[in-house]
N, C-alpha and C positions, 0 to 999 in steps of 0.2 A: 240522820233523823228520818221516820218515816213519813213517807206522807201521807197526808190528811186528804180526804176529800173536799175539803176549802181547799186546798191549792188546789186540785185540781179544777174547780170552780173558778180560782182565780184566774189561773193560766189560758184557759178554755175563753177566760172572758163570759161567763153567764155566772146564773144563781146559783147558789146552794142548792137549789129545788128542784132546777134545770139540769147540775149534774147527777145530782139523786136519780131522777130520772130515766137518765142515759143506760143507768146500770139496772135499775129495778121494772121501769115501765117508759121501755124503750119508742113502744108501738107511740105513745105520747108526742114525742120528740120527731121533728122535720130531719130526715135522715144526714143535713148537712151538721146541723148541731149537734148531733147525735154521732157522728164522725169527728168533731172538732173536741168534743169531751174524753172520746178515747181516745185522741193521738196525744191530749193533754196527760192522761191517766200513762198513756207508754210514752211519755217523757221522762214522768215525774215515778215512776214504777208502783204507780198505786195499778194493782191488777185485780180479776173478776173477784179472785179467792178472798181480797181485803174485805168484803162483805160477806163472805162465807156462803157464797152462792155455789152452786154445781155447777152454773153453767161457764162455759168459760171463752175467753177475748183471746186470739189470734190473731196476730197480723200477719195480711196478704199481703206479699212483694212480686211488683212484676213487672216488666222492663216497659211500659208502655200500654197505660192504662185507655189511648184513641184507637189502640186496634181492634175491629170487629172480633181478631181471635183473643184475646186477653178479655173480650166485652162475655163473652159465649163462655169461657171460661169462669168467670167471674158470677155467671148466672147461676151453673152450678155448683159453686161455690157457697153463696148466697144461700142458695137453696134447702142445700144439706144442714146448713150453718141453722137455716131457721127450723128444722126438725127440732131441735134439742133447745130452740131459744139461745143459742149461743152465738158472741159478735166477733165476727171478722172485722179487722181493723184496715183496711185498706194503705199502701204506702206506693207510689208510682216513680221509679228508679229515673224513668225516660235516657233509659242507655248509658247511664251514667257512671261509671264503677264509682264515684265519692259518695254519690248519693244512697246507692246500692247499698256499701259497707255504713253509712251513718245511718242508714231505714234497719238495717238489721240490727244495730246496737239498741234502738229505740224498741224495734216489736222483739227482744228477747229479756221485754221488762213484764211482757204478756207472757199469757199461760203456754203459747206456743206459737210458732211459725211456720206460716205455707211460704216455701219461698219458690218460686214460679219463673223458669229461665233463668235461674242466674246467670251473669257474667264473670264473677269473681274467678279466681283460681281456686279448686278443690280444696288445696290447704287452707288457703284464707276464709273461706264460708267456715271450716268443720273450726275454726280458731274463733270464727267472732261469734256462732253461733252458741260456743259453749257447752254447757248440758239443759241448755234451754230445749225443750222438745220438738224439733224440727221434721218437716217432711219436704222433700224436691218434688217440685212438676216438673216435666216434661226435661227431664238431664238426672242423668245415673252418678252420684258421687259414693265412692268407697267408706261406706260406716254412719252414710244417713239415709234409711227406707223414702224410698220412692214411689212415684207414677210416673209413668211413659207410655204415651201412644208408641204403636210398633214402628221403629224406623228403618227397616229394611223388604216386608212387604210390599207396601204399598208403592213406593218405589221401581221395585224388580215388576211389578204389575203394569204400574207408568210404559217401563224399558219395552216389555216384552208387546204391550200394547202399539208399543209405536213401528216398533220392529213386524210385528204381523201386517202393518200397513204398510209397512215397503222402505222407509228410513232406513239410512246406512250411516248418519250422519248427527247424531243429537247433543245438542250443548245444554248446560247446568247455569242458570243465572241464581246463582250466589245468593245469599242472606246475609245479616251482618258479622262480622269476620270471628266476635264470641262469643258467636250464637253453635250451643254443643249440637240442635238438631240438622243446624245447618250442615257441620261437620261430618254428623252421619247418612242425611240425605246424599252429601256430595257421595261418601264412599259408597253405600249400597246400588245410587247410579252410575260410578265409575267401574263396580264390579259387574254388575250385570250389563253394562255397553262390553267388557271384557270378555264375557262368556258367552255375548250372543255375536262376537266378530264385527261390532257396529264400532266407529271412530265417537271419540268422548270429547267436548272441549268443553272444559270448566271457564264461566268467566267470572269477569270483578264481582268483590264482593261488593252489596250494597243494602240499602235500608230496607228493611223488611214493609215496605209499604207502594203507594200507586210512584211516588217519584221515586223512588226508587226501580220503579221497573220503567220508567219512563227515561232515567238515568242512562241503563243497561240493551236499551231497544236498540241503539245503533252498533254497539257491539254483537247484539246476536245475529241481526243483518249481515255485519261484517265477518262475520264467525264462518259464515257460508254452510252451517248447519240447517237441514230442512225442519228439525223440530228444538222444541226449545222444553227443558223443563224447570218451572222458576219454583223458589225457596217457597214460596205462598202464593197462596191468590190474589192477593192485593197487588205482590210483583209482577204476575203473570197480564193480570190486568191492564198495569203501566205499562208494560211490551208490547200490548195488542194495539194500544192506545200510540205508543212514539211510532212505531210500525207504519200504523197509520200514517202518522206527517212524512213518512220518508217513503211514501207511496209502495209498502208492502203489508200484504191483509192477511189473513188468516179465515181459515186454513190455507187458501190457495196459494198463497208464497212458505209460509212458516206454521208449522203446528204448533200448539201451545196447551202444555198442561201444568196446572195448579197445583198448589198441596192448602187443606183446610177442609175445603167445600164451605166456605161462608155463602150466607146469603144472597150474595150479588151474585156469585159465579154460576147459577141457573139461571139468570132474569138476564143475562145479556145475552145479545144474541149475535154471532151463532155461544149457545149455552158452552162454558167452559168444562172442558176434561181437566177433571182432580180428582187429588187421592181426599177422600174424607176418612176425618181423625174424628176419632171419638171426646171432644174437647170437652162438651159440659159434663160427661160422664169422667172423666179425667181432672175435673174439681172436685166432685162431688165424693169421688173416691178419695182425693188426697186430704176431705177432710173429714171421714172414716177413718183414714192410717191415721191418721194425726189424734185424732181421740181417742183412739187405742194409744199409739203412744205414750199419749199423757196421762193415761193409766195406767201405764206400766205392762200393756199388752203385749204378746207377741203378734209381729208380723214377718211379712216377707220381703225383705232386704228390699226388692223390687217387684211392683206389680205391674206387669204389661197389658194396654189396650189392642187390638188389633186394628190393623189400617185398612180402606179398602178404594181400588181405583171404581172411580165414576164415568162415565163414557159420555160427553153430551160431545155436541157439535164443531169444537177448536180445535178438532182433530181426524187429519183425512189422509190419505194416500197422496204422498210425495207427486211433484209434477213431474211428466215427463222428461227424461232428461235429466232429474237433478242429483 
């Protein structure tokens, strides 16, 4: 049976008038309620088209809705979305693959899907996603159009930068272990430690956040590496920060460089070296592809952002001797 827009009023828990709303005069509605009526509506698979509207409800999936990069991502997202008057539906994985695969059975009751990092296995996305119109951020899957920042730039940029200051010695702190850009950060840094003669040591994987790099600070210490490059800024952050309690600083013991360029990684001091991604341009884009899609557009299998290293302060010439 289809559903009515009374279930989805029911479900949602508000008025008939309240979901009316949601859908026709959005701007009305406290963006929480106005959230909680579309994730009723992609329960229940009442979607934008049931009113025969143009504009159209997508749900965002993304592994971790407290990270400043998912927050920046999410902006442009928004953004693009409110050009056209069209709603993204928000659904938060938080690393979870059960939650991942049941968030994707729900937002492919919508008009379409941004799914944003997944973790799943390639097979298993392109299976639960169906012929529901899907676009990938930031991870390349075989026969669903994408966006990616570049992950092999910005990186080689990192290596070569650390290498002109005199490093012979650079370690990889990890990201979490089904994370696809972590996969390739690792290799684009282990090819270019290879081509420029420098020693590589990859360590543990871990959470893409400040404990996480707080986790990871006494292994890069132990690592005996004089620079360190972490999965993100947030980990990079947490390395500069455990460093600290185990009385080694930065730069002067250990170099340190980012991937993001979030907001915080200029305001501390000394200012973090990172690679900046093009992240709210890399929403904003993916929900462009996604609306052609769902028009039956063509596009380009994959659209690539360019990445570029940043040079602030977390990075100096190796000490004497090391």
């Amino acid at each position: 049976m289809t559903a009515t827009l009374t279930d989805v009023a029911r479900l949602a828990g508000v008025s008939l008038a309240t979901a009316s709303r949601a859908f026709g005069e959005p701007d009305r509605l406290a963006a929480a309620t106005r959230e909680r009526v579309l994730r009723a509506a992609a329960e229940l698979g009442y979607t934008a088209s049931s009113v025969g509207s143009g504009e159209k409800t997508f749900g965002v999936i993304v592994p971790d809705v407290s990270s400043p990069v998912y927050a920046k991502l999410l902006k442009g997202i928004h953004a693009q979305a409110w050009e056209g008057r069209h709603r993204p539906v928000l659904f938060d994985t938080d690393e979870d693959l059960h939650r991942e695969r049941e968030q994707i059975v729900l937002a492919r009751k919508l008009n379409g899907i941004l799914l944003c990092s997944p973790r799943l296995p390639d097979d298993e996305i392109r299976r639960l996603v169906g012929t529901t119109p899907t676009v990938v951020v930031n991870r390349i899957i075989d026969g669903l159009p994408g966006v990616v920042v570049d992950t092999s730039n910005g990186p080689r940029q990192a290596v070569e930068h650390l290498v002109a200051l005199g490093h012979r010695h650079i370690a990889y702190a990890s990201g979490p272990r089904l994370s696809w850009a972590d996969s390739r950060r690792h290799d684009a840094i282990a090819a270019a430690c290879t081509a420029m003669d420098v020693r590589f040591t990859p360590l543990n994987h871990q959470s893409a956040s400040i404990q996480g790099g707080l986790a990871a600070a006494a292994t890069v210490v132990a690592s005996g590496a004089t620079a360190v490059i972490a999965y993100n800024d947030l980990v990079a952050l947490g390395i500069d920060s455990g460093m600290a309690q185990l009385d080694k600083h930065c730069p002067d013991d250990i170099s340190i460089i980012g991937m993001d360029d979030i907001e915080l990684a200029s305001v501390r001091q000394p200012g973090l070296t990172t690679v900046r991604l093009a992240i709210d341009r890399c929403g904003s884009l993916g929900v462009e592809v996604l609306l052609k899609t769902m028009a039956g557009e063509d596009t380009p299998a994959v659209a690539t952002l360019d990445s570029q290293l940043i040079v602030r302060g977390s990075t100096a010439p190796p000490r004497t001797g090391d």
